[in-house]
C-alpha positions in Angstrom: 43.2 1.6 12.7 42.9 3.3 9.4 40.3 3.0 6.7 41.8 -0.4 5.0 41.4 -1.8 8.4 37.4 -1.1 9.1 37.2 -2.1 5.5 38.4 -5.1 6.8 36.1 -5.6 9.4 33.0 -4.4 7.6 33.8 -7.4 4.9 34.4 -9.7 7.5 30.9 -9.0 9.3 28.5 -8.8 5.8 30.5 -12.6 5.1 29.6 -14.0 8.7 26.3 -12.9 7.4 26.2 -14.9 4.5 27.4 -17.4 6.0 25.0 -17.6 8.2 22.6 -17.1 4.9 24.2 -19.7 2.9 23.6 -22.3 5.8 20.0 -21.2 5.9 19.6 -21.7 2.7 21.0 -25.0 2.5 19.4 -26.4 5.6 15.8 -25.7 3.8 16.9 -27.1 1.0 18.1 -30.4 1.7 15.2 -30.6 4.4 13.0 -29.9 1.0 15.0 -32.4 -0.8 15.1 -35.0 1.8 11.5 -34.8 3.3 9.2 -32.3 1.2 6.2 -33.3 1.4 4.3 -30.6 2.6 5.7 -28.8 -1.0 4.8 -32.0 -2.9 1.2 -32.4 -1.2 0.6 -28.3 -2.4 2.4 -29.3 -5.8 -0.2 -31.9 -6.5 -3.0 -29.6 -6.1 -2.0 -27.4 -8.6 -4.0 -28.8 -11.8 -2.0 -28.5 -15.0 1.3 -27.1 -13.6 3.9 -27.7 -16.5 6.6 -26.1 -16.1 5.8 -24.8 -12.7 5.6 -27.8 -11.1 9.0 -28.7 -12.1 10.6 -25.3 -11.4 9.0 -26.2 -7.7 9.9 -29.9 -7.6 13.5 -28.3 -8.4 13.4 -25.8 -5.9 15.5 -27.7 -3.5 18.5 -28.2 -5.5 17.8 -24.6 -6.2 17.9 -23.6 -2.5 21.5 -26.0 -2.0 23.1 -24.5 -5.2 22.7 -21.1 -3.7 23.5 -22.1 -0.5 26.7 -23.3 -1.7 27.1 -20.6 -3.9 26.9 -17.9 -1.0 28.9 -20.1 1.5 31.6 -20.2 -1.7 31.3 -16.0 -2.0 31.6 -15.9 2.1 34.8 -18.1 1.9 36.1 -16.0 -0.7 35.4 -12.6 1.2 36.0 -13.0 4.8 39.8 -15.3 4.2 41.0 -12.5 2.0 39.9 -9.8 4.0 40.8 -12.1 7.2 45.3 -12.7 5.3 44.5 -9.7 3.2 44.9 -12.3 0.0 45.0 -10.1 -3.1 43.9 -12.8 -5.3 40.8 -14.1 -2.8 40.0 -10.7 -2.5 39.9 -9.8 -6.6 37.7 -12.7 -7.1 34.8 -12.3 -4.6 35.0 -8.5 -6.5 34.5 -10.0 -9.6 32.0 -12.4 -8.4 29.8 -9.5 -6.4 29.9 -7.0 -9.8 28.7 -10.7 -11.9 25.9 -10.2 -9.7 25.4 -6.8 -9.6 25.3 -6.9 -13.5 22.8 -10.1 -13.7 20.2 -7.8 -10.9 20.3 -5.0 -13.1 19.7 -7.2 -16.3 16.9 -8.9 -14.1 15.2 -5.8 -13.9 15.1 -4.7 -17.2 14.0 -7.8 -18.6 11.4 -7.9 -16.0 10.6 -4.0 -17.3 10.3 -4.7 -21.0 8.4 -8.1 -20.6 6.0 -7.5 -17.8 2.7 -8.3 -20.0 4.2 -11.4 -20.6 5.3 -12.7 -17.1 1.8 -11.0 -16.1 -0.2 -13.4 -18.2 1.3 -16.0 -17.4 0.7 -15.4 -13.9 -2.6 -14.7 -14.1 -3.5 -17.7 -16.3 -1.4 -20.3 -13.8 -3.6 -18.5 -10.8 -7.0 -18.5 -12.7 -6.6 -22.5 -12.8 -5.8 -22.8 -9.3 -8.7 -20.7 -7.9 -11.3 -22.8 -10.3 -9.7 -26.3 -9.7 -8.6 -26.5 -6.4 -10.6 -24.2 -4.1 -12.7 -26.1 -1.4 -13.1 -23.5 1.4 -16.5 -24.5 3.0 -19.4 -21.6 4.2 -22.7 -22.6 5.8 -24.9 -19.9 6.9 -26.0 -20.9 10.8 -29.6 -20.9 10.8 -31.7 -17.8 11.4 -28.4 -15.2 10.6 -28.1 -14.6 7.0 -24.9 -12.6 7.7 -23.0 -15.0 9.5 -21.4 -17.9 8.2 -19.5 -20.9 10.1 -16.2 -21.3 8.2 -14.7 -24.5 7.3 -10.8 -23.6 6.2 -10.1 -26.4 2.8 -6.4 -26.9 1.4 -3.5 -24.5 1.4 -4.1 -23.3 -1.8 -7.7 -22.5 -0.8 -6.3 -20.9 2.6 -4.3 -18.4 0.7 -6.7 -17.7 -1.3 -9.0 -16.8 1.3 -6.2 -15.2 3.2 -5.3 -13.2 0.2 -9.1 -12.2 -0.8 -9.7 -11.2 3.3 -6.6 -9.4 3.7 -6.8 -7.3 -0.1 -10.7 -7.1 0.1 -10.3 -8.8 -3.2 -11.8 -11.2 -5.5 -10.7 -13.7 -7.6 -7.3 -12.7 -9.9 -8.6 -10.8 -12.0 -12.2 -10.0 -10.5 -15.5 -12.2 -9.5 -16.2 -13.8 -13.1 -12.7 -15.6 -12.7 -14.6 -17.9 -10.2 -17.1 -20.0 -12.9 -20.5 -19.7 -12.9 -19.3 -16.4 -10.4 -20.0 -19.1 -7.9 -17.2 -16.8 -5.6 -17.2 -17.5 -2.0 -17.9 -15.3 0.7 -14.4 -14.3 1.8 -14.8 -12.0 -1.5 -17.5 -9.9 0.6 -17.1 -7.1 2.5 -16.5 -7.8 6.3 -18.0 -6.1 8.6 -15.0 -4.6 10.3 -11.7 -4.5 9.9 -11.0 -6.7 13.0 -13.2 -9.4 11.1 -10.9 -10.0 8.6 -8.2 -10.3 10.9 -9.7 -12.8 12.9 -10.6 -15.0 9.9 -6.9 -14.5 8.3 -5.2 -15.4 11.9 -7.4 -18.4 12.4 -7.4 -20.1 8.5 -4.5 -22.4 9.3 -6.3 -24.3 12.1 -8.7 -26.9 11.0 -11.3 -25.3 13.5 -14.6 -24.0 11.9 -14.3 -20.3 12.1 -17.4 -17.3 12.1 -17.3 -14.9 9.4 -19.7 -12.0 9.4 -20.7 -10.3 6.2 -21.6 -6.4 6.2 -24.0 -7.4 3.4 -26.0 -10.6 4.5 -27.3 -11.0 0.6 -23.9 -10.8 -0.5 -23.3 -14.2 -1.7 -26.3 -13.8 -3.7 -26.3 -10.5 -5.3 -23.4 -9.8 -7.4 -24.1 -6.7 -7.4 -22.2 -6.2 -3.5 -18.6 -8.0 -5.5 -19.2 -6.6 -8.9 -17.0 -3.2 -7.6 -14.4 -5.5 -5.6 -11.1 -5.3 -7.4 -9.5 -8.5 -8.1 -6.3 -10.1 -6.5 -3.2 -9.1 -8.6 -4.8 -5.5 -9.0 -4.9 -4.7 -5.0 -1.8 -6.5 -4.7 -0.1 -4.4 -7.5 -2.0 -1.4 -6.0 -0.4 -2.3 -2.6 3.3 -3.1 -4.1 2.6 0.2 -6.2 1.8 1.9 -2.7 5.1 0.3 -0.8 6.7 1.3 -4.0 9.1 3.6 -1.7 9.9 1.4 0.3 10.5 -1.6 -1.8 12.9 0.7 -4.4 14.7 1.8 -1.0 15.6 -2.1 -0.1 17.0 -2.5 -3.5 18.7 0.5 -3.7 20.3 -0.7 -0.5 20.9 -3.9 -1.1 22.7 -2.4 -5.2 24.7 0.4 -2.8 25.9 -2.2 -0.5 27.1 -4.7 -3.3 29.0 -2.0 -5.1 30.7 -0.8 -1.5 32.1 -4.2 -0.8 33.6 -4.4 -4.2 35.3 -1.3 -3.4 36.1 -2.0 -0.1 37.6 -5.4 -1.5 39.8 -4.0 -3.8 40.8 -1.2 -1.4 42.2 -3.9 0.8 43.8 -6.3 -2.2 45.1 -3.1 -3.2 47.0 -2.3 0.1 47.7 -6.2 0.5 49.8 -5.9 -2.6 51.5 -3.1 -2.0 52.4 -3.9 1.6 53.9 -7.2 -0.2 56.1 -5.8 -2.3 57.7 -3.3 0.8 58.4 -6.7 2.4 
C-alpha cells in the first residue's frame, strides 16, 4: 500500500467521524426542536433577552443545518476517497479550505472587536445575575458560619456553580449584585473540598450545607471586596489554559489543511490512473 492509499484510509476514518458528529448534532437538534423545553424554561428566565433569546430559540435549526452540513462534507469525503472520484474529492477540498478561511476570519474579528463582544457579554450577564437569581441561604441556628443551602433555577445554579468553582463574585465584582446584597457562595469556603461538595450537589433539589471560612462574611464587605469577579477568573483561567487551548486549534487548523492535501493527493492519482485506462 503506498501513500495515496493510507491517504485513503485516513480520509475515510476522520469522515466516519463526522459522520458520527453530524448525527450528533442532528439528533440534539431536532430533539431541541421537537421537545425543548428545558432550553425554553431557561430562555424565559433570562429578562430582556433580545436578540439572545432568538439566537437560542434558533439554536435548533442551527444544530440540524450543521448536522446536515457535516453529514453533506462526510458524504463528500469518504465516497471519493472510498471510488477515488476526482470531482467528490475536489469539492470536499474546496469546502474544508471555505472553512479553514471563515475560522481564521473568526478569529480576527474576534481579535479586533473583543471590547465589543465583551460588553455585550457582560451587560446580558449583569441582568441575569440581578433578575433572576433565587439561590436561598439560611444560617442554622447557633453557627454563624454554616448555612443550609436551598439550590433556585438553573441560571441561579450556574451562577453559584461558577462563583464556587472561580472563587468569584458577580461579573464583574460584588457591586454587580444591587444593593451588594451578593450571596454567600461569593465567600470564601473553608476548604477546597467545600466547594466541591456544594458544586457536585447544586443540581439536586436537596438543601445542601455550606461552610464559610469567614462566618461575618455575608455582612462585612470587606471579606468580598478583594474577590475577583466572574469573567475576570474565568479569562484568568482561559488565559492560564492558554497553551492548551491554542494547541487544540492548532490541531484542529493542521488537521483541516492535511485532509485537503491528502484529498487532492488522491483526486490527483484518481485522474491520472484514469487517463492510463
Amino acid at each position: 500500500m503506498g501513500c495515496e492509499g493510507c491517504f485513503r484510509i485516513i480520509l475515510i476514518v476522520f469522515n466516519i467521524l463526522f459522520f458520527l458528529v453530524g448525527a450528533a448534532a442532528l439528533g440534539v437538534g431536532i430533539w431541541v426542536a421537537v421537545d425543548g423545553t428545558i432550553f425554553l424554561n431557561l430562555l424565559a428566565e433570562i429578562p430582556d433577552s433580545g436578540v439572545y433569546g432568538r439566537l437560542i430559540t434558533e439554536a435548533a435549526y442551527i444544530l440540524i443545518a450543521a448536522g446536515g452540513f457535516i453529514f453533506l462534507l462526510a458524504f463528500f469525503g469518504c465516497c471519493g476517497a472510498w471510488k477515488k472520484n476526482k470531482c467528490l474529492l475536489m469539492v470536499y477540498a474546496v469546502i474544508i479550505g471555505i472553512l479553514v478561511l471563515l475560522e481564521i476570519g473568526a478569529v480576527v474579528v474576534a481579535y479586533f472587536f473583543y471590547d465589543e463582544v465583551e460588553t455585550i457579554i457582560t451587560t446580558g450577564l449583569a441582568l441575569a445575575l440581578n433578575s433572576t437569581y433565587d439561590s436561598k441561604f439560611v444560617v442554622q441556628a447557633g453557627d454563624a458560619s454554616t448555612y443550609d443551602y436551598t439550590p433556585g433555577g438553573l441560571i441561579s445554579k450556574g451562577i453559584d456553580a461558577i462563583q464556587a468553582e472561580f472563587s468569584c463574585c458577580g461579573v464583574n465584582n460584588y457591586t454587580d449584585y444591587y444593593n451588594d446584597a451578593y450571596p454567600v457562595s461569593c465567600c470564601a469556603p473553608a476548604a477546597d473540598v467545600v466547594i466541591k461538595d456544594l458544586v457536585d450537589q447544586l443540581w439536586s433539589a436537596d438543601t445542601t450545607t455550606y461552610e464559610l471560612a469567614n462566618s461575618d462574611c455575608p455582612i462585612n464587605v470587606t471579606h468580598v471586596e478583594a474577590t475577583p469577579g466572574c469573567l475576570k477568573a474565568i479569562q484568568d483561567y482561559v488565559l492560564d489554559k492558554s497553551i492548551i487551548f491554542m494547541a487544540i486549534g492548532g490541531g484542529t487548523l493542521a488537521v483541516q489543511i492535511l485532509l485537503i492535501v491528502f484529498a487532492c493527493c488522491v483526486g490527483c492519482q484518481a485522474d491520472k490512473e484514469n487517463e492510463v485506462v
